[in-house]
N, CA, C and O of each residue as an XYZ file, in Angstrom:
324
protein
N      84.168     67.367    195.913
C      83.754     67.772    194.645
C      84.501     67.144    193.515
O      84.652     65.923    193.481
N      85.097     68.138    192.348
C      85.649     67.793    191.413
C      87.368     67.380    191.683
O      88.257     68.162    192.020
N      87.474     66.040    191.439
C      88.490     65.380    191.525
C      89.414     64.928    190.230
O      89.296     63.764    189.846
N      90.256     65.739    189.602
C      90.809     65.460    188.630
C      92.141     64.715    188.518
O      93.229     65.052    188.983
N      91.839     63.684    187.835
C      93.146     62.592    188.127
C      94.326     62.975    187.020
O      94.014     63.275    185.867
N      95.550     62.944    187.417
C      96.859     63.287    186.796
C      96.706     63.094    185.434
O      97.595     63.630    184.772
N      95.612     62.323    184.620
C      96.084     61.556    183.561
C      94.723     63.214    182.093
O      94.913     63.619    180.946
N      93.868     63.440    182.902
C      93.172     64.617    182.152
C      93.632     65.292    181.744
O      93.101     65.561    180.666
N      94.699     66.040    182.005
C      95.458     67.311    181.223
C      96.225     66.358    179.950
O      96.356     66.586    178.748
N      96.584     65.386    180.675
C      97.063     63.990    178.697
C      95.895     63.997    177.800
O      95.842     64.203    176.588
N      95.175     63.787    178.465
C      94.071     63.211    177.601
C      93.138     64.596    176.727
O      92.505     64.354    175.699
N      93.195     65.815    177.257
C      92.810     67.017    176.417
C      93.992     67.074    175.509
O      93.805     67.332    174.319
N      95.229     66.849    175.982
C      96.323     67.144    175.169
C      96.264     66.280    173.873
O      96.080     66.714    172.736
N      96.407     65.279    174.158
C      96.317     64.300    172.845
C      94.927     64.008    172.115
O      94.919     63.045    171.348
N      93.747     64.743    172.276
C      92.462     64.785    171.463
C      93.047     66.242    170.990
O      92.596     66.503    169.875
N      93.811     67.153    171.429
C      93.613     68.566    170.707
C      94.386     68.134    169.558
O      94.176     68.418    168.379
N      95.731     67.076    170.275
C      96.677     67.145    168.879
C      96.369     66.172    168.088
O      97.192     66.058    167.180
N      95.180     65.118    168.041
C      94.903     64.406    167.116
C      93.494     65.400    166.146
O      92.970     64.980    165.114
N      93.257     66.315    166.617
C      92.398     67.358    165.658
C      93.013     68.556    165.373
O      92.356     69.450    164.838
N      94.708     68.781    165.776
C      95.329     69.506    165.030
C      95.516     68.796    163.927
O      94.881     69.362    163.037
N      96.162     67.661    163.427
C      97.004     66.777    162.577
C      95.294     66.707    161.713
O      95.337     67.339    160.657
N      94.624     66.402    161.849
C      93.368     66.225    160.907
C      93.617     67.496    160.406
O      94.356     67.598    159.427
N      93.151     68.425    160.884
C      93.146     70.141    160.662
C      93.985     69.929    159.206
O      93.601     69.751    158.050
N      95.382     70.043    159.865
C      96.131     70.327    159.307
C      96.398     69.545    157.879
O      96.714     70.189    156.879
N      96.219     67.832    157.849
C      95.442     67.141    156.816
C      94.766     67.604    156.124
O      95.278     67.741    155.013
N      93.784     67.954    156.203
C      92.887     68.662    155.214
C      92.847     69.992    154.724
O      91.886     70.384    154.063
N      94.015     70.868    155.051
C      94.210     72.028    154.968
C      95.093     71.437    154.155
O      95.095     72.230    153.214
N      95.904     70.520    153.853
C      97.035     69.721    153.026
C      96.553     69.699    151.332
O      97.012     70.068    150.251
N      95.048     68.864    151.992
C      94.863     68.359    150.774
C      94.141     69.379    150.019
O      94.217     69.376    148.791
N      93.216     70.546    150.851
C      92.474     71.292    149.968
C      93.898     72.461    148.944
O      93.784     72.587    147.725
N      94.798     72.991    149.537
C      95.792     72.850    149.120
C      96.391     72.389    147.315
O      96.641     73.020    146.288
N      96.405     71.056    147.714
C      96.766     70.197    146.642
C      95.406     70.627    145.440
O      95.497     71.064    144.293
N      94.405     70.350    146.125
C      93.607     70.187    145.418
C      93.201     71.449    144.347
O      93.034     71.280    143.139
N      93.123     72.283    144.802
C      93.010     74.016    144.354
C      94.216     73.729    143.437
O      93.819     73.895    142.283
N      95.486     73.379    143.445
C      96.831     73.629    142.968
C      96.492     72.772    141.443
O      96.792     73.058    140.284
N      95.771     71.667    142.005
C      95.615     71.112    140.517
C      94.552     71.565    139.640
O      94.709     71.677    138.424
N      93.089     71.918    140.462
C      92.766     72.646    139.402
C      92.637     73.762    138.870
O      91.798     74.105    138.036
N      93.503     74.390    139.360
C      94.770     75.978    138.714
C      95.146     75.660    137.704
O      94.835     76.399    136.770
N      96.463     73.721    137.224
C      96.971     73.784    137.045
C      96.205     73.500    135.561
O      96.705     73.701    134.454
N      95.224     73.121    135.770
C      93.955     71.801    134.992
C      92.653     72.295    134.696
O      91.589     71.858    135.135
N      92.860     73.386    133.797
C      91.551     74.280    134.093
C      91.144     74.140    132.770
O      91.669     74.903    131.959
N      90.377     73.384    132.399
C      90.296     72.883    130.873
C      90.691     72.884    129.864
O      89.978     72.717    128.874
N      92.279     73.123    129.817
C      92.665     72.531    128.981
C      92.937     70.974    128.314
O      93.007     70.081    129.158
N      93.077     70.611    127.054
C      93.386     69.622    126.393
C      93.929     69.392    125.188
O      94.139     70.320    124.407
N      94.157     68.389    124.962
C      95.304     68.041    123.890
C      94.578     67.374    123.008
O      93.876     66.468    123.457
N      94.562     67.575    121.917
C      93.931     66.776    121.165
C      95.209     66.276    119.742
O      96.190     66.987    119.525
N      94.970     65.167    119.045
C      96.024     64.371    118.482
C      95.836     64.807    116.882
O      96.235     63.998    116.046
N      95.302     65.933    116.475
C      95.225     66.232    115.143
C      96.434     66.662    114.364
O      97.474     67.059    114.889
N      96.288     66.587    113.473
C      97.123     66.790    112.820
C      97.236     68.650    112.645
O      96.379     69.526    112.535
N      98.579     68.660    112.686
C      99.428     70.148    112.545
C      99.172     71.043    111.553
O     100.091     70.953    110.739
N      98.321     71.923    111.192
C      98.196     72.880    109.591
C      96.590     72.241    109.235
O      95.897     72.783    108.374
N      96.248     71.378    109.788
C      94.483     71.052    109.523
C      93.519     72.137    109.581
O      92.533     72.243    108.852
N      93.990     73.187    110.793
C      92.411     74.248    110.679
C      92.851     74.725    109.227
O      91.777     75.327    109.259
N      93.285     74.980    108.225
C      93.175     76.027    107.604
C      92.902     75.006    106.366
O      92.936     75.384    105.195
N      92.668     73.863    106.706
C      91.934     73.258    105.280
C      90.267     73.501    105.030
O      89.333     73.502    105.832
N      90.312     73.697    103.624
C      88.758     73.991    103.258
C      88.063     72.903    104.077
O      87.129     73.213    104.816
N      88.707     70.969    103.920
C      87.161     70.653    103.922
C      88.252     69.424    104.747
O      89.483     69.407    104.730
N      87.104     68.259    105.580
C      88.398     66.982    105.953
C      88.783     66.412    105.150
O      89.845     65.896    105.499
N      88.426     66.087    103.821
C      89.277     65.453    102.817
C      90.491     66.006    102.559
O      91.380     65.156    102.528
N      90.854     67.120    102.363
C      91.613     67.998    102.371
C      92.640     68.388    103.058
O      93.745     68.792    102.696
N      92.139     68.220    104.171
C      93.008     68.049    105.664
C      93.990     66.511    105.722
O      95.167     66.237    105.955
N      93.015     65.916    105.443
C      93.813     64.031    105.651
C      94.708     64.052    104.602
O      95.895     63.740    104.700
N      93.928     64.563    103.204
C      95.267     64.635    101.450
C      96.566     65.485    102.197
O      97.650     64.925    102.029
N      96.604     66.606    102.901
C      97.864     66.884    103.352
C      98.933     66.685    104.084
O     100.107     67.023    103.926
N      98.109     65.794    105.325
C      98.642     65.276    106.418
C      99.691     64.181    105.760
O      99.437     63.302    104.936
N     101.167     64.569    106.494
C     102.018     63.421    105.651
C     102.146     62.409    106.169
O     102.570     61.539    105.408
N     101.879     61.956    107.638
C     101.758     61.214    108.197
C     100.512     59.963    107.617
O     100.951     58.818    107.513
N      99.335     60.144    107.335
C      98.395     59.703    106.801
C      98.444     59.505    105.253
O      97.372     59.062    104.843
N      99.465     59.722    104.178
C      99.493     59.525    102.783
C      99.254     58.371    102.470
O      98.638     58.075    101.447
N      99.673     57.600    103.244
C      99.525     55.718    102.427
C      98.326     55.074    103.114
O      97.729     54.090    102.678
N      97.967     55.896    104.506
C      97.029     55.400    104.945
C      95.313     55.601    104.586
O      94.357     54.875    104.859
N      95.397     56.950    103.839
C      94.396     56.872    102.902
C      94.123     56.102    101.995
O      94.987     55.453    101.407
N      92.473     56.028    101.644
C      92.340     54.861    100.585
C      91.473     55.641    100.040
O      90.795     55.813    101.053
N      90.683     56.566     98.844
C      89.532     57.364     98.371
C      88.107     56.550     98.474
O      86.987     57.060     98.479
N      88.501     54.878     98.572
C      87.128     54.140     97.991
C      86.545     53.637     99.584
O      85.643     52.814     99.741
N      87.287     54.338    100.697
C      86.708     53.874    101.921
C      86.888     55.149    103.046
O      87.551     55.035    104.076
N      86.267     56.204    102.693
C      85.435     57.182    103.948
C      85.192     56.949    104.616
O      84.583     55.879    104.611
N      85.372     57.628    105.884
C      85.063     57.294    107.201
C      84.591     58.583    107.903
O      85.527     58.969    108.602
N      83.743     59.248    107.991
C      83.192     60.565    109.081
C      82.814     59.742    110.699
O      82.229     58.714    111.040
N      83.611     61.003    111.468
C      83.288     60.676    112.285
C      82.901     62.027    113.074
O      83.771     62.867    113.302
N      81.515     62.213    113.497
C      81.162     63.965    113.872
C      81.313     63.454    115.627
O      81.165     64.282    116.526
């Protein structure tokens, strides 16, 4: 009948532990992955200027910004919606 050669009990052994190590791979990365978007949950940064919401209008906003004083010019507007 069934004749099992010395080398079968290796060979279940090392397919179980090459689909533990996957397993465990991807249990790694889902992991990671969840962790970042915990960490990354829509927030963003945006580069405006500091004290802007509470200006009436954007002209208004840019006239205060001190960073932007010389870089204004009145005779060249620019909107950008």
């Amino acid at each position: 009948g069934d004749i099992e050669s010395p080398t079968a009990g290796a060979d279940v052994a090392v397919i179980g532990g090459v689909i533990a190590a996957v397993v465990f791979v991807l249990i790694c990365l889902l992991v990671v992955m969840v962790r970042y978007m915990y960490r990354h949950k829509g927030t963003y940064h945006t580069n405006e200027a500091k004290g802007t919401e509470f200006a009436e209008s954007a002209d208004a906003a840019l006239k205060n910004d001190p960073t932007l004083q010389e870089a204004v010019d009145e005779s060249k507007k620019e909107y950008f919606i």
